[in-house]
C-alpha positions as CSV (number, residue, x, y, z in Angstrom):
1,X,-6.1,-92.2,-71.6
2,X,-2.6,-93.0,-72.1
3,X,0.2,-92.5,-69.7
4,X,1.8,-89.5,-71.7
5,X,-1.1,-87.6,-71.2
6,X,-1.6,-87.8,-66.9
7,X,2.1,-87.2,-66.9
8,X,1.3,-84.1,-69.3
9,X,-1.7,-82.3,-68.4
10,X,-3.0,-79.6,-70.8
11,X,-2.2,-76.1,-69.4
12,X,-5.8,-74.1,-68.6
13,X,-5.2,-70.4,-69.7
14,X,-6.5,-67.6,-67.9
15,X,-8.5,-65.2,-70.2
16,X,-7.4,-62.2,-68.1
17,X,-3.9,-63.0,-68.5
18,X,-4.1,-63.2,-72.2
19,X,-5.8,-60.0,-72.4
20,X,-3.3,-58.2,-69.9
21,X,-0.2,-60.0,-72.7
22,X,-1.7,-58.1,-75.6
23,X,-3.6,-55.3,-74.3
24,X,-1.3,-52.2,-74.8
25,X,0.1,-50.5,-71.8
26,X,-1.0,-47.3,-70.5
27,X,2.6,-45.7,-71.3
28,X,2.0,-46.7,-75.0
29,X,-1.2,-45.9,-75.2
30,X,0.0,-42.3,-74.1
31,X,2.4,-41.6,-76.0
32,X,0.2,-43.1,-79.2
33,X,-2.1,-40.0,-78.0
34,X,0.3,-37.8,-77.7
35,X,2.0,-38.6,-81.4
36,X,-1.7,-38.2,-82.8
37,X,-2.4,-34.8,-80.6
38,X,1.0,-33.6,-81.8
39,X,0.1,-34.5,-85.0
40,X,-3.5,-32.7,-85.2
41,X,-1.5,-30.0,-83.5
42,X,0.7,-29.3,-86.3
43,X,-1.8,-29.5,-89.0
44,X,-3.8,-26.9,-87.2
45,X,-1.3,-24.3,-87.0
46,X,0.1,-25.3,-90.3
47,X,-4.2,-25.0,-91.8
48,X,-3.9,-21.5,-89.8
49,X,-0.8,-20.0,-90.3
50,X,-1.9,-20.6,-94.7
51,X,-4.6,-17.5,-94.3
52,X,-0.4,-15.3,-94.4
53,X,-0.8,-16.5,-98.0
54,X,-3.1,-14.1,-98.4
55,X,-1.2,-11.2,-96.9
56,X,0.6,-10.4,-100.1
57,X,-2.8,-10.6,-102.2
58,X,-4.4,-7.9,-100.6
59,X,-0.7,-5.8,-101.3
60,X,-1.1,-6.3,-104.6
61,X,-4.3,-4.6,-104.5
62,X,-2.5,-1.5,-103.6
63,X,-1.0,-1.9,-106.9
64,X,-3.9,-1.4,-108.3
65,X,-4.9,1.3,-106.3
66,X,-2.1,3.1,-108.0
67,X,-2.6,2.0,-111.2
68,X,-6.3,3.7,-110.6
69,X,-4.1,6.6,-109.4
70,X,-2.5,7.0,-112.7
71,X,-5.0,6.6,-114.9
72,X,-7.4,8.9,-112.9
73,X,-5.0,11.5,-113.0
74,X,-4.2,10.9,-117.0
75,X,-8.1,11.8,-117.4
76,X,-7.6,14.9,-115.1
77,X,-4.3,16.1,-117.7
78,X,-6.8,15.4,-120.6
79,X,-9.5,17.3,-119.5
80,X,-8.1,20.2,-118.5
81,X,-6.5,21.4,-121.8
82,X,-9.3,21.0,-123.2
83,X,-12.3,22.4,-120.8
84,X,-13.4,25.6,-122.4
85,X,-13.7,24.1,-125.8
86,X,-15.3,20.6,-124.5
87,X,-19.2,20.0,-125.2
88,X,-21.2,19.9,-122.0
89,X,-21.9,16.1,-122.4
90,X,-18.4,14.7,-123.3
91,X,-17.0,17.0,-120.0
92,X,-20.0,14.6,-118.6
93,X,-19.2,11.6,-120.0
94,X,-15.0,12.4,-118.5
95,X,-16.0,13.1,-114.9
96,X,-18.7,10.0,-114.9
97,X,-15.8,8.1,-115.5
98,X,-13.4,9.7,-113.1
99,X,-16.0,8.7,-110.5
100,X,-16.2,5.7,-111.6
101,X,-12.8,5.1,-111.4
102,X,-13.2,6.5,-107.7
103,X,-15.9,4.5,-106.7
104,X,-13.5,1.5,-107.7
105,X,-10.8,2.6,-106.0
106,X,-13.1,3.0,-102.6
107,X,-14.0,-0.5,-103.4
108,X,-10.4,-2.2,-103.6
109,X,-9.5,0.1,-99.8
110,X,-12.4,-1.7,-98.5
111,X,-11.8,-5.3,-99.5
112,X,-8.0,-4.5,-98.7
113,X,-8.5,-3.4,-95.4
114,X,-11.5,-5.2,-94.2
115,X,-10.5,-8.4,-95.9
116,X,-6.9,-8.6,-94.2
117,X,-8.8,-7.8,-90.6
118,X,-11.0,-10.5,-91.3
119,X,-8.6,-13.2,-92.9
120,X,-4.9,-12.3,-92.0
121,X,-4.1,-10.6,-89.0
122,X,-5.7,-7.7,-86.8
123,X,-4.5,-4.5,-88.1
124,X,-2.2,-3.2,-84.9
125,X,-2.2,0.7,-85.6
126,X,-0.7,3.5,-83.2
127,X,-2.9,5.1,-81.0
128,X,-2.0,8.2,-82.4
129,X,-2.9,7.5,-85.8
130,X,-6.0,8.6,-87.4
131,X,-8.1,4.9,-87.8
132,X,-11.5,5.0,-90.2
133,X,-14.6,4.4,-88.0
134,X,-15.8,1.5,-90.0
135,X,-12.1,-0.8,-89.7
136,X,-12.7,-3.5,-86.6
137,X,-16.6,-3.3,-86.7
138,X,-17.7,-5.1,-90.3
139,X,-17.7,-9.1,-90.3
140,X,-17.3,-11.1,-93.4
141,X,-21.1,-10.9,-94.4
142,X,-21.0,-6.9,-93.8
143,X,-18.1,-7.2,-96.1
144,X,-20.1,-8.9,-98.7
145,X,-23.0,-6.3,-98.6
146,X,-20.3,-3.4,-99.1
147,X,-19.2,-4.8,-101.8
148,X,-22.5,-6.0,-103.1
149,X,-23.3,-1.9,-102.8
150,X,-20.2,-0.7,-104.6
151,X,-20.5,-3.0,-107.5
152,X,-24.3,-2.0,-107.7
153,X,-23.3,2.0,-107.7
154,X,-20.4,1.6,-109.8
155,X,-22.7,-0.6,-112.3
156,X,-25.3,2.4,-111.9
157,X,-22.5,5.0,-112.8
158,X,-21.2,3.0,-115.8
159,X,-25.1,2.7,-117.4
160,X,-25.3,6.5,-116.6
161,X,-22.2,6.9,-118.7
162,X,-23.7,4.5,-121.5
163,X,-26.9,6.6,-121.7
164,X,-24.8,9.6,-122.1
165,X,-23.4,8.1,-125.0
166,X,-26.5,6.3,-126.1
167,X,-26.8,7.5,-129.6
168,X,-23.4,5.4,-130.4
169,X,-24.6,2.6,-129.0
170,X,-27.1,0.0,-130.2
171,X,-30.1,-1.1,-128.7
172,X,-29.6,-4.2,-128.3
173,X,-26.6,-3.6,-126.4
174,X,-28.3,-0.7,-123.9
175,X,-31.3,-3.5,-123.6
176,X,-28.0,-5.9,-122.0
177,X,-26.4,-3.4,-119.9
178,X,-29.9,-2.6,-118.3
179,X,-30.1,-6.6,-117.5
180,X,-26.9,-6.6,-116.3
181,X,-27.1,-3.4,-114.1
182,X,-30.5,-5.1,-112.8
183,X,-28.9,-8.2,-112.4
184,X,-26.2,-6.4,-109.6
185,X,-29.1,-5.1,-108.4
186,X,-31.3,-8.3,-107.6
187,X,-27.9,-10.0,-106.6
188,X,-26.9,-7.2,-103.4
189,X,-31.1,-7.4,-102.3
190,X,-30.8,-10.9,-102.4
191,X,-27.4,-10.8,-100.5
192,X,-28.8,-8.2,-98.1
193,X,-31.8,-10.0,-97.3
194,X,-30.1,-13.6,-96.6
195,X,-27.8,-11.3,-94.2
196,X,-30.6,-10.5,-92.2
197,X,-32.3,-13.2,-92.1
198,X,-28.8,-14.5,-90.3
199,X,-28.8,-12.0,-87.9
200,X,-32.2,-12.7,-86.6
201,X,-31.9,-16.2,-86.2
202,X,-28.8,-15.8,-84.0
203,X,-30.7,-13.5,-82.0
């Protein structure tokens, strides 16, 4: 060995020391944490303060419920002229569809109200104030059902309305609305039945 290399030894290197150089200190490691927490943090409340957006949907459905308003009461100033002189089943035929339009009008209070409890916000009402028995005790899935039932009697009233009538209509077409109103029918059975099957298994 030459004389360079006894008056230069090669350095030995402690594996523990290298690994204390690059291991990251417990202060960065913290705050790394705490950038990613913060981080998660924010997206969280940023994903659930977005269900707001749906705040002004179900207020537009009051919109609606005053365009039913109007056009229920436009069927009302129609009919009454005319009420002694009106065959038996066109006065039918009117009120069939003035409760049709108040069966949909039931429906749109119940996906406003129910849906915003649900989704948005718990509705904070004054003691005082009259409160509907049903508001704070239907979930999502009893939601679904309600509706399911609404869309099946509303369905039912429109085919009673089409048999009133069914001497203007053809066959074919009374032959689709049955399949449709069977349809809604199979659908809300289907939907009820999948909701109780739920409800037992979390028992």
């Amino acid at each position: 060995m030459s004389s360079s290399c006894k008056n230069h030894p090669i350095p030995r290197f402690n594996l523990r020391q290298i690994e204390k150089v690059h291991r990251p200190s417990g202060i960065l490691c913290a705050l790394l944490n705490c950038e990613v927490d913060g981080m998660e943090r924010f997206v969280e409340n940023l994903i659930y303060a977005s269900r707001w957006l749906l705040a002004p949907i179900y207020l537009g459905l009051s919109l609606g419920l005053l365009a039913l308003g109007i056009k229920f009461f436009q069927e009302v100033f129609h009919l009454l002229p005319h009420v002694l002189s009106m065959a038996e089943n066109d006065m039918v035929l009117v009120l069939l569809s003035m409760i049709d339009l108040t069966l949909v009008g039931g429906l749109l209070v119940m996906v406003m109200l129910s849906g915003y409890e649900n989704f948005v916000s718990k509705l904070d009402l004054a003691e005082h104030k009259e409160k509907l028995n049903w508001l704070g005790k239907m979930d999502s899935g009893s939601l679904k059902n309600k509706v399911a039932a609404s869309i099946v009697a509303i369905s039912s009233i429109h085919l009673l309305r089409v048999f009133m009538d069914a001497r203007n209509i053809a066959d074919n077409k009374l032959l689709w609305y049955v399949i449709i109103h069977l349809t809604f029918v199979l659908s809300a059975f289907v939907m009820g039945y999948l909701d109780r099957m739920s409800r037992k298994d979390k028992l």
